[in-house]
N, C-alpha and C positions, 0 to 999 in steps of 0.2 A: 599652462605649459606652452611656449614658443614652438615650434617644431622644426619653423624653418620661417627666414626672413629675407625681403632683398636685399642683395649687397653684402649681404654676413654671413652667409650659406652657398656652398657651392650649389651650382646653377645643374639643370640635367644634362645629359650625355649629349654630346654634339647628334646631331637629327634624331634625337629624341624629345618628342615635345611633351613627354608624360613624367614628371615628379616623384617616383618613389619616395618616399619616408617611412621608414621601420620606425615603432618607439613604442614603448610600453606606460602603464601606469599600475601602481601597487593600490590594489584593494587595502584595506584592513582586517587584521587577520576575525574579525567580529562584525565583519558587515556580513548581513542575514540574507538568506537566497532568494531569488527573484519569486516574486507571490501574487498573487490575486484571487481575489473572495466578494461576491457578492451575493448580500441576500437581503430580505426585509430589513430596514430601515439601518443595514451592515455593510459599508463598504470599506474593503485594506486591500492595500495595494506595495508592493517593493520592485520596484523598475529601475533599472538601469539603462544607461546609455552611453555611448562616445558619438562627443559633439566636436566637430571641426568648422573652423571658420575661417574665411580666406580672407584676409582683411586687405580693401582697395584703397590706392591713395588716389585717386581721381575725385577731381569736385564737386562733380554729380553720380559718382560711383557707388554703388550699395555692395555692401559685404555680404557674398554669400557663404552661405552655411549646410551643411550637413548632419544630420542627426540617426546614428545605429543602434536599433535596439542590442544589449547585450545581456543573454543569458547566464546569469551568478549563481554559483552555488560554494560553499564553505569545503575546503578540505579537510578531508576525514581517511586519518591513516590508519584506524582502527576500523575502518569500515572496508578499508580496501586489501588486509589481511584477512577479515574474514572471505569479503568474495574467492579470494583467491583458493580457500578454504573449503569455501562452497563450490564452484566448479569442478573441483578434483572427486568430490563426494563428503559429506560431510561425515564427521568420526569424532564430533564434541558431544556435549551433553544435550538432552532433549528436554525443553521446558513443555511442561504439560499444566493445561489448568479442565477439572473437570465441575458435571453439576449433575444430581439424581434428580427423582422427583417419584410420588406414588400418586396415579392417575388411575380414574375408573370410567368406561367409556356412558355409562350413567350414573346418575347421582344416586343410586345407590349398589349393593355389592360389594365384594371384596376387591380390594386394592391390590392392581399391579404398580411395577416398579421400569423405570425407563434412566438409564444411565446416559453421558456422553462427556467425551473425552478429544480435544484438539491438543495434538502432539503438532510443537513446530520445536526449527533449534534454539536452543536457550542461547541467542545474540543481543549484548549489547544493542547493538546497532544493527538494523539492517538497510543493508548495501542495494542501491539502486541498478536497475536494468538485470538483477542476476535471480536467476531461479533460485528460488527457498522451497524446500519441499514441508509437508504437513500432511498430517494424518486423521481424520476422524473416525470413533470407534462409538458406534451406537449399539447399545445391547439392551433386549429388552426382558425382562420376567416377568410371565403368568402371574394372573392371580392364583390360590391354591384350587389344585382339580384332581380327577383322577386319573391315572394313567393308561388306565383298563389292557396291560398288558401289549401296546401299542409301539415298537423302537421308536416312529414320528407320527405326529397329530396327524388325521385324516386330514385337516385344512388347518386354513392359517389362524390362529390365536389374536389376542389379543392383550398387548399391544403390538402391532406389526412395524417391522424393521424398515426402515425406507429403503427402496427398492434402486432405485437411481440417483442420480446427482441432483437430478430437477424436483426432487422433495428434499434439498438442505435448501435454507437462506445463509449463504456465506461472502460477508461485506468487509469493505472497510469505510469507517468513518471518521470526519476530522473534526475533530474542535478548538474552534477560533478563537480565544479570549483578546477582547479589543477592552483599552482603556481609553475611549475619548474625554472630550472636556465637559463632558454634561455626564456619562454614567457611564459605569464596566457592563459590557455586553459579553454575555457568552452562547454563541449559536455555534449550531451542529450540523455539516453536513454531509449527507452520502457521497462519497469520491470513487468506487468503482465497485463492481461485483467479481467475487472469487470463484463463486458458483451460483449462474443466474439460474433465473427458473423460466426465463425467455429465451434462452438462446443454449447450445452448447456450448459448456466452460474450454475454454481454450488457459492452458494448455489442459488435454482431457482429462477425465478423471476415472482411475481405475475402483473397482468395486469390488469386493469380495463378502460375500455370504456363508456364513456356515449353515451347518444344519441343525434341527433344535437339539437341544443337551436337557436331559432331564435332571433337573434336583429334584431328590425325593426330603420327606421332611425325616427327621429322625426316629429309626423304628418303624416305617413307614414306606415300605417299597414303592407301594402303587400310589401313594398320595404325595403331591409336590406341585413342583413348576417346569412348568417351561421357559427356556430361558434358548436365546437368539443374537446373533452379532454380525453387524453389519459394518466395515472398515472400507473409507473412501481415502485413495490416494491420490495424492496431484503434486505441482509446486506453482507457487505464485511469484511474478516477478512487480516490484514497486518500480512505475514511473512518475511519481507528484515530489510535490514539493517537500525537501527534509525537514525534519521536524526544527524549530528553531523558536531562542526567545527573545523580547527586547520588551523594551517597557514598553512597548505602546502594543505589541502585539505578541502572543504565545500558540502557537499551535500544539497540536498534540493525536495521534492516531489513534485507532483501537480495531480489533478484529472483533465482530459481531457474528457470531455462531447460532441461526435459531434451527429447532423442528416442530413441524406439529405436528399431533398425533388424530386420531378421532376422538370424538368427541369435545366437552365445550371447555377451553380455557386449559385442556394441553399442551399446553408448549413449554420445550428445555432450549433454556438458552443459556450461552457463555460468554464474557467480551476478556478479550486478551490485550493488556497497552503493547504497543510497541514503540521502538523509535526509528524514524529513517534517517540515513546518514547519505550521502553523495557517493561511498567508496573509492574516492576521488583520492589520489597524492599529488597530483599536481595539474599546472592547467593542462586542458586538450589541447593537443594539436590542432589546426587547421588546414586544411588542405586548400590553400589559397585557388587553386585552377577551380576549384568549385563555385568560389564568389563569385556576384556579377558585382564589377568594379563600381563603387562611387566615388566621384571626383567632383573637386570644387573650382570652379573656373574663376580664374585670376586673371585679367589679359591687362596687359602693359600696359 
C-alpha cells in the first residue's frame, strides 16, 4: 500500500515539517488473535504488525523503516451482548457441573460423603475484561453416628468443610494443540489462578457457612448424619488470549476446581470447558495524545 509519494501527494501544511497520514488496512474477518506460548520442546506464536517504509531516491540513500507491534483480536458480537448483560447483573440461566465422592479419613470404617458444585453463567462465550460471577457449594456428610440428644456436634466432624478461600485450588488452564511438520503436540498450561492459596484472591471472596443439619436415618432419631455447607462467592474476570482455531494451531480453556480433604488420596475435583470471546463489536478507539510519535525520516 502506497500511502503517500513525491509529486503525486499533496506536500504538508506550509511551516509544518511533520506529514500526517491517516489510512487503515482490513484484517480478515478469520485472522486468529495475537498469541504466544512456550514450553518444552513447543513453541506458537501470532504477531502482528504495521511496517512503514520511507523509500529514498538518493544514490547512496538507505530506506528507512518502522516496525509497530499491533495488538489483534477477532470480533465477537455475541460476546459483547452478553458483557453488556453481565454488568447490569446477570438474570440468564446458571450452568452448573458438579462431583461426589465417599471418602474415609482411614482405611478403614464407615464412609463419609463429600459433595461440590461450581455454579457460573451458562455463556456461550465469555467476554473479556468483565466480571463473571460463580459460586462454589461444598457440603460434606458424616459417616453414620449417634446423635446422643446434641442440636450440634461438641466439635468438628469428619469430613470438615473448608474453612476459607486458601483451602480451594481454583485455576484456569489452556490447551495448545500445535500440528507441526514432524508430529501433533498437545501441551497444557496453567494461565492464572481464580483462587490462590498464596496470596488473597482478588476480586475477594465471600464465604458463608452453615450450621450442621442433622439427617437422622429412617425410624431412627438419634442415629444419622451429619451434614455441612460451605458456599464461596467471587467473580472472575478473563484477560488472555480468546479461544481460537486454525490448522496449525487450536487452543481451548477449562476451569479446574480441586479440594482436599484429610486424609490419603481425598480429593474432589471438577473441570468446566469454557470459551473466551473478545466481547469486542468493533475496533477500539485510540487515543492518539497518548502515543509517543514514530516517524520515518525522508530528507530531500
Amino acid at each position: 500500500m502506497t500511502l503517500w509519494a513525491r509529486g503525486r501527494s499533496p506536500p504538508p501544511p506550509e511551516g509544518d515539517h511533520i506529514l500526517r497520514i491517516p489510512f487503515s488496512l482490513p484484517l480478515p474477518h478469520d485472522a486468529p488473535p495475537s498469541f504466544g506460548f512456550e514450553s518444552y520442546m513447543n513453541v506458537a506464536y501470532v504477531r502482528y504488525a504495521v511496517e512503514v517504509t520511507g523509500v529514498r531516491t538518493g544514490t547512496f540513500a538507505v530506506d528507512r523503516t518502522i516496525k509497530v507491534p499491533v495488538v489483534v483480536v477477532a470480533l465477537d458480537p455475541l460476546g459483547a451482548a452478553l458483557r453488556a448483560e453481565l454488568k447490569i447483573g446477570w438474570q440468564g440461566d446458571w450452568g452448573r457441573i458438579k462431583a461426589e465422592e465417599r471418602i474415609r479419613k482411614m482405611p478403614w470404617g464407615d464412609y463419609s460423603t463429600v459433595k461440590m458444585e461450581l455454579i457460573v453463567p451458562h455463556l456461550d462465550t465469555i467476554p473479556l475484561f468483565t466480571a463473571v460471577p460463580y459460586s462454589i457449594i461444598i457440603t460434606t456428610i458424616s459417616a453414620p453416628t449417634k446423635r446422643k440428644g446434641l442440636p450440634q456436634p461438641q466439635k468438628d466432624i469428619f469430613p470438615p468443610v473448608p474453612r476459607s478461600a486458601s483451602e480451594i485450588d481454583f485455576e484456569l488452564r489452556r490447551h495448545v494443540d500445535l500440528q507441526t511438520p514432524y508430529f501433533p503436540s498437545n501441551p497444557e498450561e496453567h494461565v492464572a489462578d481464580i483462587i490462590s492459596k498464596a496470596h488473597a484472591p482478588v476480586p475477594p471472596v465471600d464465604v458463608e457457612i452453615t450450621d450442621y443439619m442433622w439427617l437422622p436415618e429412617e425410624g431412627k432419631e438419634d442415629k444419622g448424619c451429619w451434614m455441612q455447607e460451605a458456599t464461596f462467592h467471587s467473580s472472575m474476570i478473563m484477560r488472555y488470549t480468546p479461544t481460537f482455531l486454525t490448522e496449525e494451531i487450536k487452543i481451548k480453556y477449562t476451569l479446574h476446581l480441586k479440594v482436599d480433604f484429610p486424609g490419603m488420596g481425598n480429593t474432589l475435583r471438577v473441570e468446566f470447558p469454557i470459551n473466551i470471546g473478545s466481547g469486542l463489536e468493533s475496533s477500539m478507539p485510540v487515543d492518539e495524545r497518548a502515543l509517543a510519535p514514530m516517524m520515518v525520516d525522508v530528507p530531500a
